[in-house]
C-alpha positions as CSV (number, residue, x, y, z in Angstrom):
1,X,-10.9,70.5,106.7
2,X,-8.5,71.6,103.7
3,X,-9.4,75.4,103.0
4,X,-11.5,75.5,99.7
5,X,-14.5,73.3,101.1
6,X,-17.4,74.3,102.9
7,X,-18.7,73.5,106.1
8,X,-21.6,71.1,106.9
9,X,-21.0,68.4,104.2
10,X,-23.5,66.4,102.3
11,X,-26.6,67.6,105.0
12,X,-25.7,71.3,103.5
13,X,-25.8,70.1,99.6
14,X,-29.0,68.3,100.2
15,X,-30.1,71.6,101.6
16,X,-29.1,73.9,98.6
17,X,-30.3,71.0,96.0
18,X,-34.1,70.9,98.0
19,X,-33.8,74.8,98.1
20,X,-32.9,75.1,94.0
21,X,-35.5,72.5,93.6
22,X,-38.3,74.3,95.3
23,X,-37.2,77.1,93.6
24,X,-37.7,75.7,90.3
25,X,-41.1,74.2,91.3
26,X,-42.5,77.9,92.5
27,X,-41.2,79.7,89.3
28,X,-43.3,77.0,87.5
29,X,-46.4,77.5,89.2
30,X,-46.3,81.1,88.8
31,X,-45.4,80.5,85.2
32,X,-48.2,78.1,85.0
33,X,-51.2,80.0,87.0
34,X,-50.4,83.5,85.4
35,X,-48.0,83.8,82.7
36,X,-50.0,80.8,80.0
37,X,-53.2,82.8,80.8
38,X,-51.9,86.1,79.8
39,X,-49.6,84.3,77.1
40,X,-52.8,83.1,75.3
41,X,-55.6,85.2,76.4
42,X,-57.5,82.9,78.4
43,X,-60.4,83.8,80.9
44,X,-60.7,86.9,78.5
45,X,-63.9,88.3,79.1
46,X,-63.7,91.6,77.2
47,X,-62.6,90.1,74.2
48,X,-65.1,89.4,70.9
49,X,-63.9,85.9,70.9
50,X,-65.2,83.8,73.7
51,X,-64.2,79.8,74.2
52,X,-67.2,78.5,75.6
53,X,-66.2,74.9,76.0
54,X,-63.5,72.4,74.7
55,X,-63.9,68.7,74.3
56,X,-61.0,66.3,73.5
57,X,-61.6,64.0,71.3
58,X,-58.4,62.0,71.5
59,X,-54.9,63.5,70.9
60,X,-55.5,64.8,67.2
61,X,-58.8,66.1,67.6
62,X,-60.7,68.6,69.5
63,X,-64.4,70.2,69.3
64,X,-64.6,74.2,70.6
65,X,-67.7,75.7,70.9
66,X,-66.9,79.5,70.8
67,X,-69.0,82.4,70.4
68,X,-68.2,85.4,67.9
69,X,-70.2,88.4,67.4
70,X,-73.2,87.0,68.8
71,X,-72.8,83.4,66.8
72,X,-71.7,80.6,68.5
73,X,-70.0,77.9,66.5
74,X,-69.0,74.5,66.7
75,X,-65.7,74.1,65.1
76,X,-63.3,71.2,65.0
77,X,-59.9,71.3,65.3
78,X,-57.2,68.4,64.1
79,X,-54.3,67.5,62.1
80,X,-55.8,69.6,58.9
81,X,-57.8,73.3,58.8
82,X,-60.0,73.9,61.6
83,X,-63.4,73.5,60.3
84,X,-66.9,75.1,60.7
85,X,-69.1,72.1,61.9
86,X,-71.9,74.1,62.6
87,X,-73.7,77.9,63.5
88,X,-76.0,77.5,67.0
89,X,-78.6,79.7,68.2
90,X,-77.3,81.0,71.2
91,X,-80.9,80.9,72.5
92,X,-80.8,77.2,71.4
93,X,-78.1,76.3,74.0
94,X,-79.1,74.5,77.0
95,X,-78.4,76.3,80.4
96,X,-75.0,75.7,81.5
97,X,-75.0,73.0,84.2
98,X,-73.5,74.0,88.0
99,X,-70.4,72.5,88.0
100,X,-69.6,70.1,91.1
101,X,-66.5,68.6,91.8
102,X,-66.2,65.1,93.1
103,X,-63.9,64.5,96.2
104,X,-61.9,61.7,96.7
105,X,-64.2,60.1,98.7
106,X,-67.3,60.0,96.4
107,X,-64.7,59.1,93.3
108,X,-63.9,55.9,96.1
109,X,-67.3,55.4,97.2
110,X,-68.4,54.7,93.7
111,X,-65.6,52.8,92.3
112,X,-65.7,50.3,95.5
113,X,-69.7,50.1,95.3
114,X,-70.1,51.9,99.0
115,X,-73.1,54.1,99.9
């Protein structure tokens, strides 16, 4: 072993490299779950603007349904202004539907046909 190199070899750089890596991937995640949310103001419930929904359209263009001041409005949202579309009576809106999520299973049960 000449003096400058350390011990352990290529096992010990895989080590560091999976460390760094895992690293990288956890600063992301807390990035991702808090920093965006705080960043742009999402799950804001206090606020007078509230996103009730967003639908993509395709990759240019997206419907919001957001309630202001006790309005709700459809806008839409694409590679000019964001427009008005429409005012809704809140009272007009359907109840919001329970949300389930699909496991893997039933996402497999219905795609090959199985009860």
């Amino acid at each position: 072993m000449q003096s400058g190199e350390l011990p352990g070899g290529y096992g010990w750089y895989l080590l560091q490299t999976l460390l760094a890596l895992a690293a990288v991937c956890a600063l992301a995640w807390v990035v991702l779950r808090w920093g965006v949310k705080r960043l742009y103001g999402a799950g804001s419930a206090s606020g007078r603007v509230k996103v009730l929904e967003r639908i993509l359209l395709d990759p240019r263009r997206t419907l919001y349904l957001v309630e202001v001041g006790g309005k709700v409005l459809l806008l839409g949202a694409g590679e000019g202004p964001m427009t008005n579309l429409a005012e809704i009576d809140p009272k007009a809106l359907p109840a919001e539907p329970e949300a389930r999520k699909a496991s893997f299973l039933d996402v497999l049960r219905r795609k090959t046909g199985g009860g």
